[in-house]
C-alpha positions in Angstrom: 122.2 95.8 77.4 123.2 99.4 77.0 122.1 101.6 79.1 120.1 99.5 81.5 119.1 102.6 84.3 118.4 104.9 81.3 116.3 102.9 79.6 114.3 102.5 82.6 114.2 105.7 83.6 112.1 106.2 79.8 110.5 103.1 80.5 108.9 104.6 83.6 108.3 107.9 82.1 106.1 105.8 79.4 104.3 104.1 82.1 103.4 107.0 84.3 102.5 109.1 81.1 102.2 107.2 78.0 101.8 109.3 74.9 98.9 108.1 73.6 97.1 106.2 75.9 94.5 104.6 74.0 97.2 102.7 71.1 95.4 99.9 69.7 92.0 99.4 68.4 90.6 96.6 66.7 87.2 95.0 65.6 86.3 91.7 66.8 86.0 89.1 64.3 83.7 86.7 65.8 81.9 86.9 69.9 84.6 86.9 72.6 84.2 86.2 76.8 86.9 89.0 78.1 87.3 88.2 81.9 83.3 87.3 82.2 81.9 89.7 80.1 80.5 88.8 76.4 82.0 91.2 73.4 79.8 90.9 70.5 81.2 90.3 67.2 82.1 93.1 65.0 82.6 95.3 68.6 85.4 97.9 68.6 87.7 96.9 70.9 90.7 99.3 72.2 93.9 98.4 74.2 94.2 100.9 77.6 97.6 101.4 77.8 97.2 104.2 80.4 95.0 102.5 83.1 96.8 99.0 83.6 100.3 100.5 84.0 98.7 103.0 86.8 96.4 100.6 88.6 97.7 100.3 92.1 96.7 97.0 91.9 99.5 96.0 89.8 102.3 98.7 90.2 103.1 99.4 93.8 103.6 102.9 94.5 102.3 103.5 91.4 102.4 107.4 91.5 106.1 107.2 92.4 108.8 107.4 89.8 110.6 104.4 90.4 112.6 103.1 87.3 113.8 100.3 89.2 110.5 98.3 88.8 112.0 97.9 85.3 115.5 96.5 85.6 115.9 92.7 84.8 115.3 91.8 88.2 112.0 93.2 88.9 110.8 92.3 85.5 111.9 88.6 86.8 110.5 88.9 90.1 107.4 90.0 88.2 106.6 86.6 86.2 103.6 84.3 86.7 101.9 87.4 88.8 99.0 89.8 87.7 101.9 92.7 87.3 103.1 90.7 84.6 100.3 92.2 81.8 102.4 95.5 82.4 105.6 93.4 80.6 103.1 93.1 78.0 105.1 93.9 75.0 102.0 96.1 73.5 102.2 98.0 77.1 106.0 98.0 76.9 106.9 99.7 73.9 105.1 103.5 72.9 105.6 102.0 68.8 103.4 98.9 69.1 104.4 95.5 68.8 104.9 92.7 66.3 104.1 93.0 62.3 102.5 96.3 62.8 105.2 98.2 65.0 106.7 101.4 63.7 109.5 100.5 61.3 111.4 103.7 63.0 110.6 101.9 66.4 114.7 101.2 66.4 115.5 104.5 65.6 113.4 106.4 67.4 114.7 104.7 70.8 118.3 105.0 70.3 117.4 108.9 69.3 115.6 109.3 72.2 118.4 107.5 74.8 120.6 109.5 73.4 119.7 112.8 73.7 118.2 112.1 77.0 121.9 110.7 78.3 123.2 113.8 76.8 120.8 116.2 77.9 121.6 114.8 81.5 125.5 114.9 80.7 125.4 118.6 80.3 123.1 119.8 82.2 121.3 120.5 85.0 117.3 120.9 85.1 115.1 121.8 87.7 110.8 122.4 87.4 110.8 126.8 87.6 107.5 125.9 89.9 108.9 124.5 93.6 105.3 123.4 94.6 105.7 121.0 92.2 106.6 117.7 93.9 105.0 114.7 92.4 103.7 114.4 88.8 100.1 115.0 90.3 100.6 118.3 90.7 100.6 118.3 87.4 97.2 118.9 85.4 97.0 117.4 81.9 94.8 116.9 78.7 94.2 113.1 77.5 93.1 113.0 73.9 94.6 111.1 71.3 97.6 112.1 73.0 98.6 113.3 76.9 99.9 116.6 77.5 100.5 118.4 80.2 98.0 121.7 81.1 99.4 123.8 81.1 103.2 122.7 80.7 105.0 123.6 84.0 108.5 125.4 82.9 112.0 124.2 83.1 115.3 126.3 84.7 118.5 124.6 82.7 121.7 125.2 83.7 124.9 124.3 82.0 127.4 121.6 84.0 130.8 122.9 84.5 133.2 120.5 82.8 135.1 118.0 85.7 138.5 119.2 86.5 141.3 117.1 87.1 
């Protein structure tokens, strides 16, 4: 795979913070038992793709950046255990899963790795605010989408080009 550690690294970003948290909604078709409770038919149901991938229950550390817990190992390591729902492909991906995933799923990733890898090629980048230290220092807004409040400010500053 191309890219293994970067792709984690957006991976964990995703989990920490998804974009839109609430991604999936549906109406039951007929009465459903979901883990002891009874869903009436015709309920709107939505998929939580926030809370499961945060729940210290199933993501050790889970305040910690850590985009090891998605190489190929740990995703291994992970099988047959609760923490495997967060493998989930509809918990996986921020474009959905299946029939109904974004048709620009493909390009939007390879966009995004690389202009992350290049971003991270050229430059350096540091938060403006030094008391910021974890990603709970950091207030944010969850609507329809999650956004930081108010967003903390960046210093960039170019990489000198290797000399021989």
């Amino acid at each position: 795979q191309w890219l293994p550690y970067l792709r984690s690294v957006v991976r964990e970003v995703h989990r920490m913070r998804p974009s839109i948290p609430v991604s999936l909604m549906k109406r039951t078709a007929a009465e459903v038992d979901m883990c002891g409770y009874t869903v009436p038919a015709g309920s709107l149901v939505m998929l939580d793709s926030f809370s499961p991938q945060n729940d210290p229950a199933l993501v050790p550390d889970a305040h910690e950046f850590r985009p090891e817990r998605w190489l190929p190992d740990a995703v291994v390591a992970r099988k047959g255990t609760a923490a495997e729902v967060i493998d989930h492909p509809l918990l996986r991906a921020p474009f959905s899963a299946g029939a109904r995933m974004c048709p620009g799923n493909k390009i939007a990733n390879f966009e995004l790795l690389t202009m992350v890898a290049q971003l991270v090629q050229d430059w350096e980048f540091e938060l403006e605010d030094a008391s910021i230290t974890s990603l709970l220092d950091i207030p944010y807004h969850q609507g329809t989408t999650v956004q930081p409040q108010p967003m903390p400010n960046f210093v960039f500053r170019k990489r000198r080009p290797a000399t021989a």
